[in-house]
C-alpha positions as CSV (number, residue, x, y, z in Angstrom):
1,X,-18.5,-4.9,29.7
2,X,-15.3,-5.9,30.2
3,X,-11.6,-4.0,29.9
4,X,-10.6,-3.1,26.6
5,X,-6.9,-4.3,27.4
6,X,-4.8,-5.0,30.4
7,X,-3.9,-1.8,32.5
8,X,-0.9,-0.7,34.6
9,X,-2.3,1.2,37.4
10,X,0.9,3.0,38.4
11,X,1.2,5.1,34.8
12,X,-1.2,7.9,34.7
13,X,-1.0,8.6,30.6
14,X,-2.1,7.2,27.8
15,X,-0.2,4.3,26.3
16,X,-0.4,1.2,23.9
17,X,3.5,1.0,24.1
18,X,5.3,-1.6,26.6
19,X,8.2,1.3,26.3
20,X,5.4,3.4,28.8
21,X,4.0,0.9,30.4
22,X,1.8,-2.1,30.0
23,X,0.5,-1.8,26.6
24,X,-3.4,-0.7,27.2
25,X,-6.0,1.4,27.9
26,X,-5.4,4.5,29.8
27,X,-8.0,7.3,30.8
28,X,-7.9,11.1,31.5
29,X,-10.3,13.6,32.7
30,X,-11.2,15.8,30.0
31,X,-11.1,16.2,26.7
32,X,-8.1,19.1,27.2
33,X,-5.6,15.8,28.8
34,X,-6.9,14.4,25.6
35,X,-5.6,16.2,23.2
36,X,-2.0,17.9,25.6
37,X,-1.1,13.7,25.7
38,X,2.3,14.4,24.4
39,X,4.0,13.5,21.2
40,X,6.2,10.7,22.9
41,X,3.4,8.8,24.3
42,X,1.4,8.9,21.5
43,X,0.7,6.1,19.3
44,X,-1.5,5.4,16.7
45,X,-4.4,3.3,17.0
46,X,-4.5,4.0,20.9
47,X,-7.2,4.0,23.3
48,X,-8.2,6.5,25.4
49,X,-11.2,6.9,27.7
50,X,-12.8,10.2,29.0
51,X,-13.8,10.9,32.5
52,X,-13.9,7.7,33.4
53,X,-15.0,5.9,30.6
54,X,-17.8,7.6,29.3
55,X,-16.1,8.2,26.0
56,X,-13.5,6.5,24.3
57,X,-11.2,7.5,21.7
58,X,-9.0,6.2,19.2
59,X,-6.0,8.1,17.4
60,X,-5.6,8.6,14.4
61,X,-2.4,7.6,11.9
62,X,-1.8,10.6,11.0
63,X,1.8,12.2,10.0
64,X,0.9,15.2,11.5
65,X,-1.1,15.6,14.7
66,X,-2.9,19.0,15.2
67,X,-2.8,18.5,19.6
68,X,-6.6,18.9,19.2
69,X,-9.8,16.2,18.7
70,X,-9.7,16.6,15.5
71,X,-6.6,13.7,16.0
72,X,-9.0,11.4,17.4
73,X,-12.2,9.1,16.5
74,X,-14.7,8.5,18.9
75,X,-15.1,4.9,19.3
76,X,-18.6,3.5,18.9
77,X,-17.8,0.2,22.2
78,X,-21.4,-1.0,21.6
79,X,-20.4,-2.3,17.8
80,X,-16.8,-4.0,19.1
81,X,-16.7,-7.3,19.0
82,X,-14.0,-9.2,21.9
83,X,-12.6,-12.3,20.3
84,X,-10.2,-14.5,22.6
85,X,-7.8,-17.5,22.1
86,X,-8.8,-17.8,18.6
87,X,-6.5,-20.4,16.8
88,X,-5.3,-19.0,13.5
89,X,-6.0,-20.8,10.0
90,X,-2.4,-22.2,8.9
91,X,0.0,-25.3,8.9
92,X,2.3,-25.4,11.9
93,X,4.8,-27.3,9.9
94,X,8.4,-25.3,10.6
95,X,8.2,-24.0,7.2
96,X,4.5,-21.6,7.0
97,X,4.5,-18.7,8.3
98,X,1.9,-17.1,7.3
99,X,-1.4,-17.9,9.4
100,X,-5.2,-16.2,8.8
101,X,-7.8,-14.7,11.5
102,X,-11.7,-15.0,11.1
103,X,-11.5,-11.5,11.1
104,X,-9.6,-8.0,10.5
105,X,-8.7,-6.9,14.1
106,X,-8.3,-3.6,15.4
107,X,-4.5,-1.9,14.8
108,X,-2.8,-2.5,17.5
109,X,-5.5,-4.4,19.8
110,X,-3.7,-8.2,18.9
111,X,-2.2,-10.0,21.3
112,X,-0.3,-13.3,19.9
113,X,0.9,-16.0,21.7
114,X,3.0,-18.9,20.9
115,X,3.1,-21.7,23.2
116,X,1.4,-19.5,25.3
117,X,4.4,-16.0,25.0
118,X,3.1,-12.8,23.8
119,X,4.8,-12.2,21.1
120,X,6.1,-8.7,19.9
121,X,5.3,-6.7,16.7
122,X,7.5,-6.3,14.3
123,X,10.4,-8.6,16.3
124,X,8.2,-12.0,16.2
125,X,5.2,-10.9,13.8
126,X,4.2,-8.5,11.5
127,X,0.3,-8.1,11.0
128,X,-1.6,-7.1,8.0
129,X,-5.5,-7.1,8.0
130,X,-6.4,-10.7,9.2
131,X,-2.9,-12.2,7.8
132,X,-0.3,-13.1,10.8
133,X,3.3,-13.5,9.2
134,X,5.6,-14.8,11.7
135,X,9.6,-13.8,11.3
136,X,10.3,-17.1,11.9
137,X,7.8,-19.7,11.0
138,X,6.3,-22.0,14.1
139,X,8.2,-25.1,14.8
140,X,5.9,-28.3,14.5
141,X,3.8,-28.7,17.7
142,X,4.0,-25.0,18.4
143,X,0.4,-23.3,19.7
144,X,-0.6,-20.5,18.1
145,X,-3.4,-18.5,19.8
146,X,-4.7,-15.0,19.0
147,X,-7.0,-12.5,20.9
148,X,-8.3,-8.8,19.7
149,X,-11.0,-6.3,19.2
150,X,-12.9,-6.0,15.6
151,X,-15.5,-4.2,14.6
């Protein structure tokens, strides 16, 4: 198996959140560090793995987390599926923006790149299911490529 998502070695919480880190999976001892993961570094849709990696953990978007596992799913990593470099569905003509995925990725697990940048949520892209709707639509030649976890 491989990672989940890049990790930065030198922050010792849990993060999907460039702000903390690089955005990825982080792990913790117990199910106690779980759940005391503070407000600030919490974001929904993150990853977390248990002792190790024995368990994972996904939180939930919620408006109002309880600090205890009832803010969390266990993830099931035997039914994830890893798709990588996958070129979205869409004319790269400097007017679409709007580009499709074979399928609906995880929250938060996409990384886009054009002409080979990651490109930031919300600044360059916004997401919704499998549709990919750049701020600014791809100038002709541009290379879109797309990798993330689905289920």
């Amino acid at each position: 198996m491989g990672f989940i998502t890049p990790m930065d070695t030198e922050d010792t919480y849990a993060v999907i959140d460039p702000i903390y880190g690089v955005d990825g999976l982080r792990n913790v001892d117990t199910i106690e560090n779980l759940n005391s993961i503070s407000f600030e570094r919490r974001r929904s849709g993150m990853i977390v793995g248990i002792g190790g990696g024995e368990k994972y953990y996904k939180l939930k978007n919620l408006s109002d987390w309880s600090f205890d596992i009832s803010d969390w799913d266990e993830l099931d990593l035997s039914k994830v599926i890893y798709v990588d470099k996958e070129t979205p569905i869409g004319s790269i003509d400097g007017i679409n923006d709007t580009f499709l995925l074979n399928r609906n990725p995880i929250p938060g697990s996409e990384h886009i790149y054009l002409n080979g940048l990651l490109q930031d949520e919300d600044e360059d892209y916004v997401i919704n299911y499998n549709t990919i709707t750049f701020i600014q639509a791809p100038s002709i030649g541009m290379k879109i490529r797309c990798s993330y976890r689905t289920q």
